[in-house]
C-alpha positions as CSV (number, residue, x, y, z in Angstrom):
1,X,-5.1,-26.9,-6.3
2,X,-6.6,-23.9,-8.4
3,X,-5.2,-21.4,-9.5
4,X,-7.3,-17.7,-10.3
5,X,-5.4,-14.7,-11.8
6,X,-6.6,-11.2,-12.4
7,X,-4.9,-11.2,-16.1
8,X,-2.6,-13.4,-17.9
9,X,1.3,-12.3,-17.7
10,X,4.1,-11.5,-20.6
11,X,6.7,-14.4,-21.0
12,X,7.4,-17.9,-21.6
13,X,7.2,-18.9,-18.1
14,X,3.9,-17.8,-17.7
15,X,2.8,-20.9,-19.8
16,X,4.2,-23.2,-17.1
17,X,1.2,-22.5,-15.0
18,X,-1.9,-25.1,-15.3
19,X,-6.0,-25.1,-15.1
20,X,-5.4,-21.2,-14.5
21,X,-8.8,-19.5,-14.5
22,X,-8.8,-16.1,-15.8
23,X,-11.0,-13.8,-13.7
24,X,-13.5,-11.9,-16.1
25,X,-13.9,-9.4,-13.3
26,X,-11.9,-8.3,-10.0
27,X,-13.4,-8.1,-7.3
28,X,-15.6,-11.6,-8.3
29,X,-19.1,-11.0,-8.8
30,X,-19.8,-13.8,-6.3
31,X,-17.8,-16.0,-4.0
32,X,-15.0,-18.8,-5.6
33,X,-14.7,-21.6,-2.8
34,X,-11.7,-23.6,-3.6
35,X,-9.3,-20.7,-4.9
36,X,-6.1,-21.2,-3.2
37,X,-4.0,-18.9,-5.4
38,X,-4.8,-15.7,-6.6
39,X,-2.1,-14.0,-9.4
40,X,-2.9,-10.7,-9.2
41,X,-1.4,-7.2,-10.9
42,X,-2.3,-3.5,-9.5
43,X,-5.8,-4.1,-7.7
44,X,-7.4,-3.9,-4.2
45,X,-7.0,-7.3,-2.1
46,X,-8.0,-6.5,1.3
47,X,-10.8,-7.7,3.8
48,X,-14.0,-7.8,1.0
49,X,-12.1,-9.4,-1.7
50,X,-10.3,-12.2,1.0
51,X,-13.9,-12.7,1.9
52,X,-15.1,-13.6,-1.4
53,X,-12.2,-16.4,-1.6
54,X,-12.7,-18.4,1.4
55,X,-9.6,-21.0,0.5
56,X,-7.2,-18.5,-0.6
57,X,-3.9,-19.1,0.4
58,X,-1.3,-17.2,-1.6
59,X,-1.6,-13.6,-3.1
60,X,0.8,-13.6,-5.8
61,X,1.9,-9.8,-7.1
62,X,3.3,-8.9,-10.3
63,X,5.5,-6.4,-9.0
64,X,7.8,-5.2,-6.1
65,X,4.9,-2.6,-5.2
66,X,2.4,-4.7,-3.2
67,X,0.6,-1.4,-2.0
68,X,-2.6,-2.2,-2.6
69,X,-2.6,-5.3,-0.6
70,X,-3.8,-5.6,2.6
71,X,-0.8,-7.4,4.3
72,X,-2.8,-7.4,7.7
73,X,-5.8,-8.7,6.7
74,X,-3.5,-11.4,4.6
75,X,-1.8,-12.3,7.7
76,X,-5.0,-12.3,9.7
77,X,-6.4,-15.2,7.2
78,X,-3.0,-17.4,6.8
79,X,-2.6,-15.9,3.5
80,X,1.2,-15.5,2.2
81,X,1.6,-12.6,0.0
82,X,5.0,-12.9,-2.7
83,X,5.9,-9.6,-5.3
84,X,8.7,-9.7,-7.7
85,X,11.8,-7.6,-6.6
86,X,15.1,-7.3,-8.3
87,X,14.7,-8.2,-11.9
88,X,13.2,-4.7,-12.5
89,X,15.6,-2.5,-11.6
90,X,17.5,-1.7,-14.4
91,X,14.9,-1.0,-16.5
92,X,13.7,1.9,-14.2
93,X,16.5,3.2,-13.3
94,X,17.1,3.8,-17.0
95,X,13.6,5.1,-17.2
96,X,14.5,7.3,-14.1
97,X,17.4,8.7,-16.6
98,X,15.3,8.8,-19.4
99,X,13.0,11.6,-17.9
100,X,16.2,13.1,-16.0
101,X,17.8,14.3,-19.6
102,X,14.1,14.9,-21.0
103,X,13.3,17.6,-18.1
104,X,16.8,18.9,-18.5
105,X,17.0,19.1,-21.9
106,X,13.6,20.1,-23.0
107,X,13.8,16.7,-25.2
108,X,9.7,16.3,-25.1
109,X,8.6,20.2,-25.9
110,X,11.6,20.5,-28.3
111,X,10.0,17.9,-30.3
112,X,6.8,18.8,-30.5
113,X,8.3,22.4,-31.1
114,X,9.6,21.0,-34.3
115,X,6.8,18.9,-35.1
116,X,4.4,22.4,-34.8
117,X,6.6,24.1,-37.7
118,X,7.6,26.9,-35.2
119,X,11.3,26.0,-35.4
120,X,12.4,29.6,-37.1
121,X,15.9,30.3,-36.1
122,X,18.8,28.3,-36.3
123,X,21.2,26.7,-33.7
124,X,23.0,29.5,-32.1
125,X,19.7,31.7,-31.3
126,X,17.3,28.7,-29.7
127,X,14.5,29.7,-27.7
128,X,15.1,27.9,-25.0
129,X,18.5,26.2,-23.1
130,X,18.6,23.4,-21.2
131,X,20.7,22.2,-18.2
132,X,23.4,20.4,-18.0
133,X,23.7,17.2,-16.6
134,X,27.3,16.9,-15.3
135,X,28.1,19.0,-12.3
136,X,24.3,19.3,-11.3
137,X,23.6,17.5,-8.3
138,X,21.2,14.2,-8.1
139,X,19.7,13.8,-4.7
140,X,18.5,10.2,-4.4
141,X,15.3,9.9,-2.0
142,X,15.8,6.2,-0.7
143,X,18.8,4.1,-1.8
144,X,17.7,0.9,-1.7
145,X,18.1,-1.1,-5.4
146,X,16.7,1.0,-7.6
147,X,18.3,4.3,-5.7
148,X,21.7,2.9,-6.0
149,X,21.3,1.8,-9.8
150,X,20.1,5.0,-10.6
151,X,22.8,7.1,-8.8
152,X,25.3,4.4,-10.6
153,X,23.7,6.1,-14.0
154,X,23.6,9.5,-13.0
155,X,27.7,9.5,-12.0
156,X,28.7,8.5,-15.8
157,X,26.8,11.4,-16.5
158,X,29.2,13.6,-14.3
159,X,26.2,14.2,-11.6
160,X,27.0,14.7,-8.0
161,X,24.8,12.3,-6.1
162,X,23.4,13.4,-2.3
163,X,20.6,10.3,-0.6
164,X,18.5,10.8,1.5
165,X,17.1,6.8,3.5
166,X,16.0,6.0,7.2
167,X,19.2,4.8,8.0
168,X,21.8,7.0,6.5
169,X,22.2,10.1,4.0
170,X,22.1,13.5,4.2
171,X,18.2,14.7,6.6
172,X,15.1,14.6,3.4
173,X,14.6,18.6,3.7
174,X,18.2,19.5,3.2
175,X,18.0,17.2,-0.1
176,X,15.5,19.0,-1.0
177,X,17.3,22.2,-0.8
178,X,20.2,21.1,-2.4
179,X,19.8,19.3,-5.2
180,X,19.0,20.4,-8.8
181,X,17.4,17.2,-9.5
182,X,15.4,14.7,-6.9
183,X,14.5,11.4,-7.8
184,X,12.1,9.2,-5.4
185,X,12.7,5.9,-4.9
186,X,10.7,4.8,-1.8
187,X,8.1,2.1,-1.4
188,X,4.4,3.6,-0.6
189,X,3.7,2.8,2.9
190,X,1.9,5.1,5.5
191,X,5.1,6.4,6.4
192,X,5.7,7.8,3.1
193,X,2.3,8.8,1.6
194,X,2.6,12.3,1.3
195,X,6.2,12.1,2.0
196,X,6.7,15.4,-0.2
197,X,4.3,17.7,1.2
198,X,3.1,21.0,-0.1
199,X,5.8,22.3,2.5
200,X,8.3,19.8,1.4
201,X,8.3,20.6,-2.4
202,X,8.5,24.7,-1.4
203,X,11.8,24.0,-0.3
204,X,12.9,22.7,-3.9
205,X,15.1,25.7,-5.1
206,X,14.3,27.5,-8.6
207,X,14.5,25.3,-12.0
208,X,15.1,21.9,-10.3
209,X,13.2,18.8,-11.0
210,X,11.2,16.4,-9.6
211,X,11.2,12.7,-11.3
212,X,8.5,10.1,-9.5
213,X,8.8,6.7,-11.0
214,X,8.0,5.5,-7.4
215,X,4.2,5.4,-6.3
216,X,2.4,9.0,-7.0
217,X,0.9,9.4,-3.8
218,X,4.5,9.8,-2.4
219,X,3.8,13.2,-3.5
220,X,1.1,16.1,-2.7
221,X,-0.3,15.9,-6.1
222,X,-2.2,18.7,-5.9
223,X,0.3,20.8,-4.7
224,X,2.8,19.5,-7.2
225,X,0.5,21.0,-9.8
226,X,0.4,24.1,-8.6
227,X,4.2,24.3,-8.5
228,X,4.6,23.0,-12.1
229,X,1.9,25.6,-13.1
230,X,3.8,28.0,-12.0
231,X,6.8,27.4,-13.9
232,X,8.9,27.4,-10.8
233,X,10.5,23.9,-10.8
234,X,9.8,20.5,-14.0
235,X,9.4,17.5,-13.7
236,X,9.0,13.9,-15.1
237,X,6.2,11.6,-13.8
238,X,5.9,8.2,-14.4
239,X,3.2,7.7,-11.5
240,X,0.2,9.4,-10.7
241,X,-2.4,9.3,-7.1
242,X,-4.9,7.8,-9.2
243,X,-3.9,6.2,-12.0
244,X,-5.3,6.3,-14.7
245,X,-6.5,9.7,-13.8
246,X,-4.1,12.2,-14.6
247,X,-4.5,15.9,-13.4
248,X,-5.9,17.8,-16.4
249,X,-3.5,21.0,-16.1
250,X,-0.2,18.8,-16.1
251,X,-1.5,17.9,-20.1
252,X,0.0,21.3,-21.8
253,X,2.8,22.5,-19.7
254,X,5.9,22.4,-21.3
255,X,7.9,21.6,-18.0
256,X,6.4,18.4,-17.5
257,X,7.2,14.8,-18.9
258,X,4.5,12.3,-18.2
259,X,4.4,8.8,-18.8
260,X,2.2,6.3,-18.2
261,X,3.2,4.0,-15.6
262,X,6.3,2.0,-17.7
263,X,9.2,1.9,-15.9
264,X,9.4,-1.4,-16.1
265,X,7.8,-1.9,-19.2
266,X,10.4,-3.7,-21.3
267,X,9.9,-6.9,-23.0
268,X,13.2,-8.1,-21.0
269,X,11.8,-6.7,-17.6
270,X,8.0,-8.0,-17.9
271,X,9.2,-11.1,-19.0
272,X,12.0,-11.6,-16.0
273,X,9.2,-10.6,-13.5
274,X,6.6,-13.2,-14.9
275,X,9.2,-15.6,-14.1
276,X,9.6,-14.5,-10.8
277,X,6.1,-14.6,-10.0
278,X,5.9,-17.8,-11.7
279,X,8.5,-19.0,-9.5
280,X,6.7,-18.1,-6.4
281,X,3.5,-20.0,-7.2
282,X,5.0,-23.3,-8.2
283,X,7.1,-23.2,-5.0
284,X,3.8,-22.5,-3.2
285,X,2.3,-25.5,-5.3
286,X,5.7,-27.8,-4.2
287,X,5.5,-27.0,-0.8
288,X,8.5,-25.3,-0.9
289,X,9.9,-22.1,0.9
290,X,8.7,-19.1,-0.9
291,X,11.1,-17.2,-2.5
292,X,10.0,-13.5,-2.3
293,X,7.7,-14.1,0.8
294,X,6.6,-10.7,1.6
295,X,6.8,-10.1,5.9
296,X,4.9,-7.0,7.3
């Protein structure tokens, strides 16, 4: 049974895995009959790519996301689709925290304050004050794993926590209202692409912040810019709409924190997920149920 994978994968485990071939392009330049496994990470598989691997079988994603594959067209064809949920929690959710105290404190534009030389007065006449942390409110937009790890974070911190899910919570727009800091933790889906509208993100009171280590097209981007260039709310962004574009006016405001895409970039976390993933293949390979089967 072959075995075709987009890139190789961080880990031990991912050596486990036999006569892989290593793409040298995605989408293939030309058909590849016989492929019954594709290992893919962060691109397009939906009715042109499936076409181009007649024998395909399994669509194995490195990754809880699975946004860009087409589970319908998946479905259509008989072919399973697995991600990697769970082992990659932790490591956003302290991410999520990470860019929580960096908004709040200033942490990023106080450095490079420093490292500019314009540091002139000392500690009791800074230029700028932060916000604390304990009291402030953290409103949790979904509260599934992730959600719950981060609000766990947040309370040794002395935050008040408010979530906001389809089943339970406090409504989305009196979140929005409410908290001094919102954090999103939903899956992209066409329920929640655009989730926080222009109209949505108005509603954010005065000096609160927005962190997105979720999917950026949760979020109006352009309409986020505008409100971070205004200097009206910060935030911390870990996701973008079209990564690895990132929207040239968000580059030199001092309200913003960006990073690119790591929230689960630890050696720990990429290596737990590559076992995952290798996990669901060799189950697939064994005949065996598939652990992290994902069902539309």
């Amino acid at each position: 049974m072959r075995i075709a994978t987009t890139q190789t994968f961080p880990g031990p485990a991912w050596d486990e895995l036999h006569d892989v071939t290593l793409l040298e392009s995605w989408p293939p330049a030309e058909p590849l009959p016989g492929i019954e496994v594709l290992v893919e990470a962060v691109v397009a598989v939906g009715p042109e790519e499936l076409d181009l691997l007649p024998d395909l079988r399994l669509v194995a994603n490195y990754g809880v996301g699975y946004d860009r594959v087409d589970l319908a067209a998946c479905r259509e064809r008989g072919v399973a689709v697995t991600n990697t949920p769970g082992v990659l929690d932790a490591a956003v959710a302290d991410l999520t925290l990470g860019l929580i105290l960096a908004c709040r404190r200033h942490l990023v534009a106080s450095d490079r304050f420093v490292r500019e030389g314009r540091w002139r007065r000392g500690w009791a006449r800074p230029e700028r004050l932060g916000r604390d942390l304990e009291g402030a409110t953290l409103g949790v937009v979904g509260f599934g794993r992730i959600g719950r790890q981060v609000a766990t974070r947040a309370e040794a911190f002395g935050m008040r926590i408010v979530f906001h899910r389809r089943a339970d919570g406090i409504p989305l727009d009196e979140l929005l209202r409410t908290a001094d800091v919102v954090s999103l933790h939903v899956p992209l889906t066409p329920e929640t692409d655009g989730l926080i509208s222009r109209e949505r993100l108005a509603l954010l009171q005065d000096d609160a912040t927005l962190v997105n280590t979720a999917r950026g097209a949760i979020v109006d981007e352009e309409a986020l810019v505008e409100e971070l260039v205004s200097g009206r709310i910060s935030a911390g962004l870990d996701v973008f709409a079209d990564e690895p574009r990132v929207p040239e006016r968000l580059l030199e405001l001092p309200n913003v924190v960006l990073t690119p895409h790591v929230a689960s970039a630890t050696v720990e976390t990429r290596g737990a997920m590559t076992r995952v993933l290798v996990d669901n293949v060799l189950a697939f390979l064994h005949g065996e149920p598939l652990p992290n089967q994902v069902v539309a």
